[in-house]
N, C-alpha and C positions, 0 to 999 in steps of 0.2 A: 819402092818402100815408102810408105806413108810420113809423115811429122810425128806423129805418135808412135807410130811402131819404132821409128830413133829416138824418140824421147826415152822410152820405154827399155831399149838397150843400154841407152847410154846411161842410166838410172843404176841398168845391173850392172854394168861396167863401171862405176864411181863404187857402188857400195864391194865388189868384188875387188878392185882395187884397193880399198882401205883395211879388206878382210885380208888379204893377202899379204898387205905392207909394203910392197915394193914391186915396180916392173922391169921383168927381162927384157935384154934388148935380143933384137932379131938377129939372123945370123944371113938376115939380105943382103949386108953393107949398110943398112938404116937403120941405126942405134936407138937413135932417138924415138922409131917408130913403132910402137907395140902391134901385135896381132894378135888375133883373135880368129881361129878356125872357126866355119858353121858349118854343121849339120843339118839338112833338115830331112826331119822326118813325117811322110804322111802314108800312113797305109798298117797294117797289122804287123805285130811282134811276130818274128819269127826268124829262124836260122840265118835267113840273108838279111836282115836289118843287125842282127846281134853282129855279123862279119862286118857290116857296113859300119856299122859303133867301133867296135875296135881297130879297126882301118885307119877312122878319123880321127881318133883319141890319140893313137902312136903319131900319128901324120904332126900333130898340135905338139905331142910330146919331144917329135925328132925337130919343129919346126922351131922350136922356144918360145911356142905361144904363150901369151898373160892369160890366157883361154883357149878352150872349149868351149861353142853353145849350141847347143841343141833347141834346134826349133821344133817343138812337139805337135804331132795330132794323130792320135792313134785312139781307136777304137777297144782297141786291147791285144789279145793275142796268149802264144805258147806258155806257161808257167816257164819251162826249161831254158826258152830262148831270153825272158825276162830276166831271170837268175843269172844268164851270163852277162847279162848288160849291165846289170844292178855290182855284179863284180866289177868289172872292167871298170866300170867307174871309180871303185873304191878302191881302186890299185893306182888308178892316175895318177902322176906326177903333175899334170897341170890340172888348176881346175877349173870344175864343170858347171856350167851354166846351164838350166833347163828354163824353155821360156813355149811360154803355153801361148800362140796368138788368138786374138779375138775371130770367135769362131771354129775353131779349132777344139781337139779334145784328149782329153789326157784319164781316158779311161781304163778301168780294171788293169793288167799291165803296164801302162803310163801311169798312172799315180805312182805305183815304187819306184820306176824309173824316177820320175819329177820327185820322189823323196830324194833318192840317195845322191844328188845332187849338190854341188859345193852351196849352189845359190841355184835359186828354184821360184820363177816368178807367173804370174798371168795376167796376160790382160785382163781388162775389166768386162766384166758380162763376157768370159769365155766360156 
């Protein structure tokens, strides 16, 4: 992973953490140490990706994660499969990080996805 692409995290992670107010602690044995699930996604919207989102959201959810983040590039995809995504997000208990990396794409389908988003960032010239 690059210096910028941690910069870049840890940017949403500072402002994610002050939108939030406070971090849970894990349920490792390490109190002290926050998590953050990632997802990444590369390839078109559709039925197995919408499984693969809700998998990872519960996973963060049963985990005590301070997050979800979704690393985005998608081309677009299903209306139906998009609308279950764009749910599942807004049902979260934990929230949701969308992060567009450089070069990468966050088209037709991935834009609502990257709206409905707790926190919703991109790299520069992505």
């Amino acid at each position: 992973m690059s210096a910028l692409r941690i910069a870049y995290i840890a940017a949403l992670l500072v402002l994610l953490v002050l939108a939030v107010g406070s971090l849970q602690v894990t349920a490792s044995g390490q109190d002290d140490v926050p998590v953050v699930d990632v997802l990444r996604v590369d390839g078109t919207v559709n039925p197995s990706l919408a499984r693969y989102i809700d998998r990872g959201i519960s996973k963060a959810e049963r985990d005590g994660a301070v997050a979800c983040l979704i690393e985005l590039d998608t081309p677009g995809g299903l209306l139906s499969s998009t609308e279950d995504i764009v749910r599942r997000i807004s049902e979260a208990t934990v929230p949701i990080v969308v992060y567009v990396p450089k070069g990468s794409w966050a088209a037709s389908a991935g834009a609502f996805i990257t709206l409905s988003a707790d926190v919703a960032a991109m790299a520069p010239r992505a």
